[in-house]
Structures are given as C-alpha cells and as structure tokens.
C-alpha positions, 0 to 999 in steps of 0.5 A: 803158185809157188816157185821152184827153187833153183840155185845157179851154179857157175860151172866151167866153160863148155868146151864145144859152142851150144846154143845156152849161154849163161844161167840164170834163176827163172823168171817165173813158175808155170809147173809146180802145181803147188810142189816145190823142188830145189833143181840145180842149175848148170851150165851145158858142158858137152863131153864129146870122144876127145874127152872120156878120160876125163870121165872120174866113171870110166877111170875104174873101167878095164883098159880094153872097155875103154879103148873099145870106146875110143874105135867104137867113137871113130865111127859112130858119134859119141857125146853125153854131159855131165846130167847124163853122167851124173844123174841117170846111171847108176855106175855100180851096175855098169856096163849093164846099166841101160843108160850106160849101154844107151850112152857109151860105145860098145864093142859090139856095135861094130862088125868084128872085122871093122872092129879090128881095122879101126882099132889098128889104126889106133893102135898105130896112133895113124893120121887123120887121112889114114882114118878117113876112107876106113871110116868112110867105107865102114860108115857107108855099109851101115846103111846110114840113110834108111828106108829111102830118105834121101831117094824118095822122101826128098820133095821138090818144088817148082822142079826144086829140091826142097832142102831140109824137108822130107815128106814121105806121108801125105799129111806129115812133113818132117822138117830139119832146121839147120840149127837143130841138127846136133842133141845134147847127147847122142844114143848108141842107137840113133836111126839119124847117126849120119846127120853127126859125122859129116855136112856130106851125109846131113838133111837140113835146111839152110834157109827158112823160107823153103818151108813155109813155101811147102807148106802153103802149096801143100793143103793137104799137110795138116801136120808139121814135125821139127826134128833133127838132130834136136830142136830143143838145142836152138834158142827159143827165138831161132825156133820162134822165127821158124813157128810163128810165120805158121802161125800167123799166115793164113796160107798154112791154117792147114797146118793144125797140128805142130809136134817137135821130135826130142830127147832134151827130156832125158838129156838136158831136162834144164831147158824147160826149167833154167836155161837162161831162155827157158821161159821165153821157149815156154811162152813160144809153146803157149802161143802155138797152142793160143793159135788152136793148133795141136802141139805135140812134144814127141818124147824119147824115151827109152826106160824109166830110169829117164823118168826118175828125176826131180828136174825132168819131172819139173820139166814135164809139169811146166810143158803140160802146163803151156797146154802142150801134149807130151807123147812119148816113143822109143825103140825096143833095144837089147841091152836096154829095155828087151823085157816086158818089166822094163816096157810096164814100168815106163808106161805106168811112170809115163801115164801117172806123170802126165805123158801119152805112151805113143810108139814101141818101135822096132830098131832100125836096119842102120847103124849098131843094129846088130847090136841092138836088134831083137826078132820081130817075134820075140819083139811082139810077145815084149810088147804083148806081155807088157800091154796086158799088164797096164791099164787102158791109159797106157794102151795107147802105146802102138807096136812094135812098129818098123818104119820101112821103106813102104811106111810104118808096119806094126807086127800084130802076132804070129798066127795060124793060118790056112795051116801055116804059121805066120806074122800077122802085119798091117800099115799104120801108116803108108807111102800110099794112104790106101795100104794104111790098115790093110792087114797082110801075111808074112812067113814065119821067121824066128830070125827076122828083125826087119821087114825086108827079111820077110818073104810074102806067106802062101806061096805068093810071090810079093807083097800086096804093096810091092808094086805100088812102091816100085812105082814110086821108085821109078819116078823119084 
C-alpha cells in the first residue's frame, strides 16, 4: 500500500500540557487504499480565552463581537486550535460560519442580565474573587448536570459510589476516564460543559480499577462507552491500560461491544494520522476488535463542512481499515445546522466516506440552550425533509431524539388524533427497558423544545412512565 505522505512541521511549543509530545513521520500506512495525500503534521497548540488576541481572524472583527467573547469565555469554556482556526471556517462568511458559530462564543448564549453582570465586571477589570460567586451563581442556573446524572445515573457498589461511572441503561455503562476528561477544542453547545470549568462540577474516575470491578458484578452490561471530555486526547498506552484488562478477562466476556465518544475527528483528525503514537493507538483498536468485540467510534458531527478535509478523511480510512465502525451523531442547532440541506449533505458525505449516520439529537436543556435550541415540531419536519431526500444507507440515522431524564424519546410526528392535535413520541431507550418502543401522546406545543415542556395528551394527568421514574428517585 502506498504511504502517506506527511511532512513534519516543528511548530511553537503548546502553550497548555496535552497528551502528544513531539511529531514524527508515521510508521506505517494502514488507510489509503491505494490514494496518497500530503498531510501536514503539527504539533497540538490549544488557544484557550487568554489568548484570542492572538488570533490574526479575530483582528478585523468588531470590538463589541470581541469582547462579547471574552464575558461570554468567563462562563463557558472556551478552546479551539489552530486545525480548527485554519482549516474549517471559512472567515469570509463569519459569524455566520457554522464552524465559527460552533467554536467561538457568542452574545447570545447567555441570558441578558447575566450578560450584563459578567461584563461589568470586565469592564471594571475586577479581581478573581470578584468573578468567582457571579460566575458560580450564573453557572449553577444553567442546569450544568442534566437529565439526572449525578442523582441517578451514579451507581454503587458494595454500598460504594462508584466514581467516574454512570449507568443509566441496563446494557450500557458510560465510563469517564480521568485522563480524557478535556477535548481538543470545545463546542459552544457542549451538553458536558460543566466537566471544563471546575474539579467540583467533574464526573471522572481516579483509579481504573473501579470499572472493571463494575463491569465483571454486572452481566448484564454488554456495552461500554469511553467518553468524557475526549478519550482521544490520552495517550494510546493510558487508554490500552484501561482496555485490555476488558479484554483478557474472562469475568467481562459480557462485555461485546466497545464505543469510544469523540469529536478528535473534527477537532484534531492528526491523531489517527501523525501523532507521534498514533499508529500504537491504531494497533490497540485492532486488538479490540481481534478479541470479537464490537468497536464503535461514536463520532461528533455536527456539518459537512467537518467532513471536508484531506486529513480527517485520511483519519476515516485508517479507523475503518483496523475493523473499527465509525457511527456518527450530533444535535440539531441553530445557527449551525437548523435546515434539512445542511442534515442531506452530512449524511450523503458520511455514507460515501464510510460512516453510519446513527443520531440527530435534540440540544440539550443545559448550557447555551437558549441560543441553540429549535422547537420539537420544527426539529422533526428538519429531519423528515431530510431523511426522505437520502437513500436507505443514510436512514440509519434516529431522530431528533432527547436524552431526558426517563431515557431517550424520539419525536415521531405531529399527528391527529381522537380529534386532537399532538407529538407523537416513543423510548429508544429507557431507564426501565420495559418503556423502550412504547409509542405515547403529548399536547401539541408549537414552542416546545424539551420533554418536560410537554404535558400528557387527552386530558391525562401524567405520562405512562411518570410513576416508575418517581420511583427511581426516591430510592436513589
């Protein structure tokens, strides 16, 4: 097979610590399938808040556009690099951009009051204990742990809580390495904004051992997601020490399918291509999938434009080719991705390069929210528009899904029914396995952007599931 071509750049130093020390040539190709590419080989250099002045982009910007960033920054965590700056926006349509809307802060993502408090504060260029309990307070009213994550997600064992662990599916348990727990750049959007901004708001795990205790007490559990944060920001033998001890025990053979949650694909595609431990990484996927297992790369994606490059569809080619299945998911957003155009494309450019289009989620109720959010009603038509315009390769794609409290409700429609006009909602997956594919009603709502918006159709006084996850409640 022929080799890609890559050509080392010796960059500056990163100014933050990251887990990818110097860059060399790769070893070897496993990807190309007979194409050659010059890819460019930097070094990881993070440009966190402290530094968008240093940004040559930003420079033409507005002052106000600017400093909305820097208030904006204080609250919610800020970092891209220089791939991201460089390579996916396209600066003559900023701020408009998708990736620029994706990437840098923006006015609107805080409420305006809390808005106005923040940037007094800048503006009075106040200290670091003037900040704290403002930021603190803004932080805690945007619901930074949804869907109960920390009250009822957290298992125990042997009347232990179980750190760095949730387990809100019966087959699933999602595992939160303290390592992985930072990406290479953040979204504006990010669901887990809280595991940035503090080690008092962070779910991870300390030691290793704890999961694979759970894991082997736990039969049931045929599934295991790495996510954070990034797992694709440790080095390839931190995440081997958590993998193979999986892998050669018989007391987690239950365990058959491995997904790893990541957005490395659009942020930092160089670490399946030319990190300097890139191909070790590559030969640690092999050797889940020699085992028998199932391994997912579970894909961030959020538009086509991340699609677009030389070196994440080098990245693509050499995943695919260790036997690893790239699925890929992302919430609908506006500003970003709110039309059925956007939604057709993605999933064409997914399918033709090899990817499974898996989720369109609805954004979550945390965070910038009220700047991303789109109505449920108008969420659906998106993703009916978009679905009948593909072929059956990209229908795999479910949605637009919420991950509430209860589990995951997919909006079917808006319908007729008994006269009245409602969603039309079902569980594609649930806190009890028993609500999973249970079609119920909801009223009609043309605001609604979330389940618990929603109020039980045909004069009932709760949903069918209401009283099951009370339940749950009381004895966590």
């Amino acid at each position: 097979m022929d080799a890609i071509n890559v050509r080392v750049v010796h960059s500056r130093t990163p100014d933050e610590a990251f887990d990818t020390g110097r860059h060399g040539p790769l070893a070897n190709n496993r990807s190309t399938n007979g194409a050659r590419a010059d890819i460019v080989a930097p070094r990881y250099r993070a440009i966190s808040e402290r530094r968008l002045d240093r940004i040559p982009q930003l420079a033409g910007r507005h002052e106000d556009e600017r400093f909305a960033m820097e208030v904006v920054s204080r609250v919610l965590p800020f970092r891209t690099n220089e791939y991201v700056v460089n390579n996916l926006i396209d600066w003559s349509r900023v701020p408009d951009d998708p990736i620029y809307q994706m990437t840098f802060p923006q006015r609107g993502m805080l409420d305006p009051a809390d808005f106005d408090r923040v940037a007094d504060l800048v503006k009075r260029d106040a200290t670091d204990e003037e900040f704290a309990p403002v930021v603190a307070s803004i932080r805690e009213n945007l619901n930074p742990h949804p869907a109960g994550q920390r009250e009822l997600n957290i298992p125990r064992h042997e009347d232990t809580v179980v750190e760095g662990i949730q387990h809100k599916y019966r087959e699933t348990v999602l595992f939160f390495p303290s390592r992985g727990q930072t990406c290479h750049a953040y979204c504006t959007f990010c669901f887990r904004w809280a595991q940035f901004v503090g080690k008092d708001m962070k779910i991870y795990a300390k030691q290793m051992d704890g999961l694979h205790r759970y894991l082997a007490s736990h039969p049931e559990v045929t599934d295991l997601l790495i996510t954070g944060g990034d797992p694709m920001v440790m080095k390839a033998s931190a995440l081997s020490r958590y993998l193979e001890p999986i892998l050669n025990s018989p007391d987690t053979a239950h365990v058959r399918n491995i997904r790893i949650g990541t957005k490395s694909l659009t942020f930092w595609p160089y670490r399946f291509v030319s990190d300097p431990d890139a191909d070790e990484l590559l030969g640690l996927l092999e050797r889940v999938v020699a085992s028998g297992r199932h391994l997912a790369i579970m894909a961030h994606f959020n538009h086509w434009q991340e699609l677009s490059t030389d070196v994440v569809q080098a990245a693509m080619r050499r995943l695919r080719n260790t036997g690893t299945v790239i699925r890929a998911q992302g919430p609908l957003l506006a500003h970003i991705n709110d039309e059925a155009a956007v939604w057709r494309r993605m999933w064409e450019d997914q399918v033709r390069l090899g990817v499974v289009p898996y989720y369109m989620f609805v954004e979550r109720d945390t965070g910038a929210k009220r700047y991303f959010e789109v109505p449920l009603e108008r969420a659906r038509q998106i993703y009916t528009d978009a679905v009948s315009q593909v072929s059956g390769l990209a229908r795999t794609a479910r949605g637009p899904s919420m991950s509430a409290e209860p589990g995951k409700v997919e909006v079917l429609g808006v319908q007729r029914v008994r006269g009245e006009r409602v969603f039309v909602l079902r569980f594609l997956q649930g806190r009890d396995p028993n609500w999973v594919g249970v079609p119920f009603f909801a009223e009609f709502d043309p605001k609604a952007t979330w389940l618990d918006q929603l109020r039980p159709a045909f004069g009932e006084k709760r949903f069918f599931f209401e009283e099951g996850l009370e339940s749950m409640r009381e004895m966590a």
